[in-house]
C-alpha positions as CSV (number, residue, x, y, z in Angstrom):
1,X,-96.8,106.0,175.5
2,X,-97.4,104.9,172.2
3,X,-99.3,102.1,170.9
4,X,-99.2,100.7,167.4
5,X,-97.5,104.0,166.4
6,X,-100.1,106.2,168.0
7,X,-99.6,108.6,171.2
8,X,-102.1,107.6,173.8
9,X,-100.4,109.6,176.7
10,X,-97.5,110.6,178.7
11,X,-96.8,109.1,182.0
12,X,-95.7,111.9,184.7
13,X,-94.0,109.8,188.1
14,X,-91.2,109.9,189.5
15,X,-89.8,106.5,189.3
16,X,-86.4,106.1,187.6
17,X,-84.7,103.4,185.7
18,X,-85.4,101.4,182.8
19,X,-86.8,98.4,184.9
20,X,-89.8,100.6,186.3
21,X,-90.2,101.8,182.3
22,X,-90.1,97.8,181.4
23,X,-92.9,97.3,184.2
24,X,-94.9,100.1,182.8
25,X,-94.8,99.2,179.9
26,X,-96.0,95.2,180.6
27,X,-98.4,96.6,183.0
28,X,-100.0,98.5,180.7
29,X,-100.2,95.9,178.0
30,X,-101.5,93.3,180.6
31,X,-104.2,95.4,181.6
32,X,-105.1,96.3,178.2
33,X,-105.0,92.7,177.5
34,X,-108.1,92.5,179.8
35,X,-109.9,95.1,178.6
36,X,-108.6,98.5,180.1
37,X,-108.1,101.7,177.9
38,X,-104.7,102.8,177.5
39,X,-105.9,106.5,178.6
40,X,-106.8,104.7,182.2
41,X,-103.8,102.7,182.2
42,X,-101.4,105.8,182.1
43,X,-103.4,107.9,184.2
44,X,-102.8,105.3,187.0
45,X,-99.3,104.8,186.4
46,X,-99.2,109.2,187.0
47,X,-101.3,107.9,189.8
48,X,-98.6,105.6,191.3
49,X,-96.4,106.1,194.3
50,X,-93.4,103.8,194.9
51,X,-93.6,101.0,198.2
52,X,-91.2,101.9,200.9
53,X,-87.3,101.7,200.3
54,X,-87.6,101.9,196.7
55,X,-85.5,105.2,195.6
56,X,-87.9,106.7,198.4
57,X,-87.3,110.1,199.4
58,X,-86.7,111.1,203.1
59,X,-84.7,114.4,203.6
60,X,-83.8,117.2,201.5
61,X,-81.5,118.8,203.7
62,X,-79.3,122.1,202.7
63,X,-79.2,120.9,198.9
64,X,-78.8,117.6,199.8
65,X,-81.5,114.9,198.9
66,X,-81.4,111.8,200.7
67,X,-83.4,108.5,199.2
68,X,-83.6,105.1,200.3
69,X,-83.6,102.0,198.4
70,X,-83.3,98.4,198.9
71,X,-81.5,97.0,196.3
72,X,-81.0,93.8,197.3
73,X,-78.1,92.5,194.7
74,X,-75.8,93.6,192.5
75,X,-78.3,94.2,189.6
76,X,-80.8,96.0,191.2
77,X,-77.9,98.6,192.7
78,X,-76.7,99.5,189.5
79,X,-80.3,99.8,187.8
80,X,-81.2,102.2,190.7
81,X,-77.5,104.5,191.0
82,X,-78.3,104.3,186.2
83,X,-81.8,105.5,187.1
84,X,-80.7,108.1,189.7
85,X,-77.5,109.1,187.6
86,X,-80.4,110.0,184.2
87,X,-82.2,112.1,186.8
88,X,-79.6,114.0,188.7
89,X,-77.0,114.5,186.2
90,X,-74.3,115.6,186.9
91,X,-75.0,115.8,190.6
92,X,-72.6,114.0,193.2
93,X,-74.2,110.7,194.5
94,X,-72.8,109.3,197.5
95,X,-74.2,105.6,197.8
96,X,-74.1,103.7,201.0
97,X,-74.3,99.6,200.3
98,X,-74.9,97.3,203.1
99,X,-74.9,93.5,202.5
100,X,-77.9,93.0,204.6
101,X,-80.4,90.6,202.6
102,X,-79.5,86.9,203.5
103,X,-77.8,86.1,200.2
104,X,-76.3,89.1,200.8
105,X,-75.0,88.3,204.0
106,X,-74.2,84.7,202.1
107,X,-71.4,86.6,199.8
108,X,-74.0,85.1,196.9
109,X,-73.7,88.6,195.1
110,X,-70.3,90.1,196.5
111,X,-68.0,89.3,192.9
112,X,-70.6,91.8,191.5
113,X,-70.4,94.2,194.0
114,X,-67.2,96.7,193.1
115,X,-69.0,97.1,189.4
116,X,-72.7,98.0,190.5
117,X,-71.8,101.1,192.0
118,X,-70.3,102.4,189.1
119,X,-72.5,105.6,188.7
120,X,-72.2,106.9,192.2
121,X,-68.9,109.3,192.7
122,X,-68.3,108.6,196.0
123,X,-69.0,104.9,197.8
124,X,-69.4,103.5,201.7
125,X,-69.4,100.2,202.4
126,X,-71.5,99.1,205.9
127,X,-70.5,95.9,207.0
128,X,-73.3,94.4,209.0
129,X,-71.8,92.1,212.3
130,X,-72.6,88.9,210.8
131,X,-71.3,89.0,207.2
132,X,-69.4,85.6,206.3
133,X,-67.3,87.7,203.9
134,X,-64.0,89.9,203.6
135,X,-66.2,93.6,202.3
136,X,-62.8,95.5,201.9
137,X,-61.4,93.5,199.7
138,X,-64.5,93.2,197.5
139,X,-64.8,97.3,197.7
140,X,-61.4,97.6,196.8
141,X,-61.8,96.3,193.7
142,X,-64.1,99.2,193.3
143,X,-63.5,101.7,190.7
144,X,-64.9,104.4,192.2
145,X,-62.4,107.6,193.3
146,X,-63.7,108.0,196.7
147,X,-64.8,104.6,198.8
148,X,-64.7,103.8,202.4
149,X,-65.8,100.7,204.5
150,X,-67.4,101.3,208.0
151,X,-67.3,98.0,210.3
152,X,-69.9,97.0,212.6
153,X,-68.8,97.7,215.9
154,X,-70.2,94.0,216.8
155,X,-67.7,91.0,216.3
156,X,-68.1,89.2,212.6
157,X,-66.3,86.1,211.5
158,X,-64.0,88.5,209.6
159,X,-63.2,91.1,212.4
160,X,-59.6,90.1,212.1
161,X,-59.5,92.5,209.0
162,X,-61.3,95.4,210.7
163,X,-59.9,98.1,212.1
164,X,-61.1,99.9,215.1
165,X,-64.9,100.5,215.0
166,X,-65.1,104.0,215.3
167,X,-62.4,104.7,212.4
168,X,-62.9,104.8,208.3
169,X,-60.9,104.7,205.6
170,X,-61.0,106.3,202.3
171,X,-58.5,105.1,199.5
């Protein structure tokens, strides 16, 4: 971190994405605003563990690492899959996307939907039983090679366009 052109410190964490750099960053100048030394700042930022469902890890399973996040809207996905894409590289990224916060559910963020998931390689859609909103034909407007859409296996206002709940499609 450097302040007025001076190093005061590296942060070591292992949040990704430029919005968790942004909140460092105004964090930091916030608290130094009210009187805390840069040096203490950064050491609790290396301090810092992310909340539940942000990019939180919960398996590493034959090579495979499996994170949670709840990104809520088309903005927050793509930060996340742009944060995850700097750390792994090259690395596949499968992203599952279910519409499940109420504006969500709403279709109040589906036109941005196919464009957020632009860093995964491979995409499933979840539709959730009570979505108000046609999901495959939002996600297949996705650019993505590799995308599939899993119904719920409850009725939805839209199950006319499902097809049977145990069956997936890629295209």
């Amino acid at each position: 971190m450097l302040f007025e052109g001076q190093a005061q410190g590296i942060v070591e964490w292992d949040m990704t994405g430029q919005h968790n750099v942004a909140n460092a960053l105004v964090t930091l100048a916030a608290a130094r605003h009210v009187g805390v030394v840069p040096a203490m700042g950064i050491a609790a930022l290396s301090a810092f563990k992310s909340v539940k469902r942000r990019m939180e890890k919960v398996a590493d399973v034959n090579g495979i690492t499996i994170y949670d996040d709840f990104a809520h809207h088309p903005t927050a996905i793509a930060t996340t899959l742009d944060g995850l894409r700097k750390r792994v590289g090259d690395a596949p990224i499968i992203a599952i996307v279910e519409p499940r916060s109420n504006s969500m559910k709403l279709g109040a963020h589906r036109d941005g939907l196919p464009q957020s998931v632009n860093d995964a390689d491979q995409v499933v859609w979840y539709a959730p039983a009570n979505l108000g909103w046609d999901l495959p034909a939002i996600a297949a407007l996705c650019t993505v090679r590799r995308r599939c859409v899993i119904p719920s296996t409850a009725s939805s206002s839209t199950s006319s366009t499902w097809p049977s709940p145990v069956r997936m499609w890629w295209s």
